[in-house]
Each structure stands twice: as C-alpha cells, then as structure tokens.
N, C-alpha and C positions, 0 to 999 in steps of 0.2 A: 504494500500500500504506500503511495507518493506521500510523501512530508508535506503540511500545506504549508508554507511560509509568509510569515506577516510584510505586509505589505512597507517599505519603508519611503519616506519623503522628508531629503532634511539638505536646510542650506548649508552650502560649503562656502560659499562667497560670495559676495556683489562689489563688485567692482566697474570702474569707468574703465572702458575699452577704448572709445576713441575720443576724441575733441577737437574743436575746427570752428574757429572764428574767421571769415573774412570778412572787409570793410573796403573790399574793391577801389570804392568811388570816393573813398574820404581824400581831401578833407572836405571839397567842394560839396560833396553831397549832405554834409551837415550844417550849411549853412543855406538851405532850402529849407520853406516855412509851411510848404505842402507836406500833409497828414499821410505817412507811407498806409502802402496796402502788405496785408503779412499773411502769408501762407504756410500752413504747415504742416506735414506730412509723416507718420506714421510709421512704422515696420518693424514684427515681431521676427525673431528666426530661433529656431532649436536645432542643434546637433550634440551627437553623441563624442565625448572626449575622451573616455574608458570607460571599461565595462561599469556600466551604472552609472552611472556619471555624464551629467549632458549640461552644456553650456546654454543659457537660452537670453539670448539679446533683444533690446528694446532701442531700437534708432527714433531718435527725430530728428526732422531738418527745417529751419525756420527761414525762412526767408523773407525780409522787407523791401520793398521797391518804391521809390517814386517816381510815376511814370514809366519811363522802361528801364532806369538805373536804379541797381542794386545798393541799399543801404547796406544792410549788413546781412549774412550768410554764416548761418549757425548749422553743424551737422555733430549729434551727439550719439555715442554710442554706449549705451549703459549695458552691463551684464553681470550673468549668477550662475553661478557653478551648481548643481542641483543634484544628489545620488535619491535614483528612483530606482527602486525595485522590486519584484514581487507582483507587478501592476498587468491587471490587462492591456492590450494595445490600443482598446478605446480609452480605455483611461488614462494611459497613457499620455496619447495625444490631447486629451483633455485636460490636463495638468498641464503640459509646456505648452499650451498654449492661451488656458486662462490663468490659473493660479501661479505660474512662473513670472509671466508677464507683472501680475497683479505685483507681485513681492521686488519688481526690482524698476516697476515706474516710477515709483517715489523719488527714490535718486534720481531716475534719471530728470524728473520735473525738475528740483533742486539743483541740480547741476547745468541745465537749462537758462534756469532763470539767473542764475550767478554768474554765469559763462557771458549772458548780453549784459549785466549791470556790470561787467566789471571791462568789458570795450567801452562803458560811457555809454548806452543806453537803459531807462525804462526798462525794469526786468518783464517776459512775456512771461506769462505764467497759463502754463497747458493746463486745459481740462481735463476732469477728471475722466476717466475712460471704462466704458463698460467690457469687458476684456471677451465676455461670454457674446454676447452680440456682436462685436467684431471678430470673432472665432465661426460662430455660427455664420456669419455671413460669405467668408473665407469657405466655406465646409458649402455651403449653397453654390456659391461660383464657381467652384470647381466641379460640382454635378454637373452646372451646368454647362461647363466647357468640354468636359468630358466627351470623346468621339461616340457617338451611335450608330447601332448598326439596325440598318433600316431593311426587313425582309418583303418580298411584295409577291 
C-alpha cells in the first residue's frame, strides 16, 4: 500500500530579481506642465529550479508618456522561491499561479512605488490584484486558442 504524503507549501524567499528605471527624455521632459498618460502592464511566470522547488515571478512595467515622449520607464521584476510538494497538478498550477503571485506582489508594489519616488517622481502605487480572476482568465484564453479539430 502507497504512503500518502502531506502535502507541503513553504516560502524559501522573495527577493527583487530585476530593476530598471529609465528617464529617456529628461531633463527636457520634466519641465513640461502636461498631465502624462501611465500604463501599466502585468506578468506572472512559474518554473521549476529543483526538484520541488519552483521560482514564480511577478513583472510590472510602468510606463508615463507625454504625448508620444517617454517620461519615465519602470520595469520591475519581483520573485519567490516556493518548495511545493505532494500537490496534485491542478493544484499545483493553482498555487503558482494565484497564491505565489499573491505572496510576492506586495514587494513587488513597494519596490515599484520607491523605485519612481526615488528618480524624483510621485510614487505610482499598483492596484491591488485579484490573482484568481486573472488566473482564470489566462486558463479561458488559452481554451480558447487552443487548435480544434473540426470533423464533418
């Protein structure tokens, strides 16, 4: 009879992976009195580093424009060492991708927001993210890209 084994999920570390301030257009650009426009964009990723052991990263990239020149260009890379084991492979994928995330955005907001106060702008301060609904939605668009096979 198989041994069943407990399930285990524990942080190993979070740490800043990458960081990336640019300011292209300064100085000229900051002495412009037009309100920039700010975009900013998302990305979870998971892989495995050893057995049981998987890394799972939280990108953002901020970007302010006035007009079509770039104020300042922020790209931050936050991450957490995770040993999961024992897990089904839905579950799996359901852990590094809401609960991993969840555990290592907070850095990554704070180091975000400190990384633009400390070029001399107004810190941007990210919303809070529903990690399950952007997992789910990820989990949909790929159904539905997925190729079919059409019989007739």
């Amino acid at each position: 009879m198989a041994e069943q084994l407990d399930p285990v999920f524990q942080i190993q570390r979070v740490y800043l992976k990458e960081a990336s301030l640019e300011q292209p257009n300064s100085p000229s650009i900051l002495l412009e009195q037009e309100a920039p426009t700010v975009d900013i964009q998302l990305g979870v990723n998971a892989a495995p580093v050893a057995e049981g052991m998987f890394e799972v990263t939280v990108t953002a990239t901020v970007q302010t424009k006035i007009k079509d020149k770039t104020v300042f260009l922020v790209e931050v890379t936050q991450a957490g060492i995770f040993e999961i084991r024992n897990l089904a492979q839905e579950q799996m994928s359901n852990i590094m991708g809401i609960a991993c995330p969840q555990i290592v955005y907070p850095y990554l907001r704070g180091n975000v927001a400190d990384l633009i106060q400390r070029g001399g702008f107004p810190p941007v301060h990210l919303s809070e993210i529903n990690f399950q609904a952007m997992y789910e939605q990820q989990q949909q668009q790929a159904a539905d890209d997925a190729p079919r096979i059409v019989t007739q």
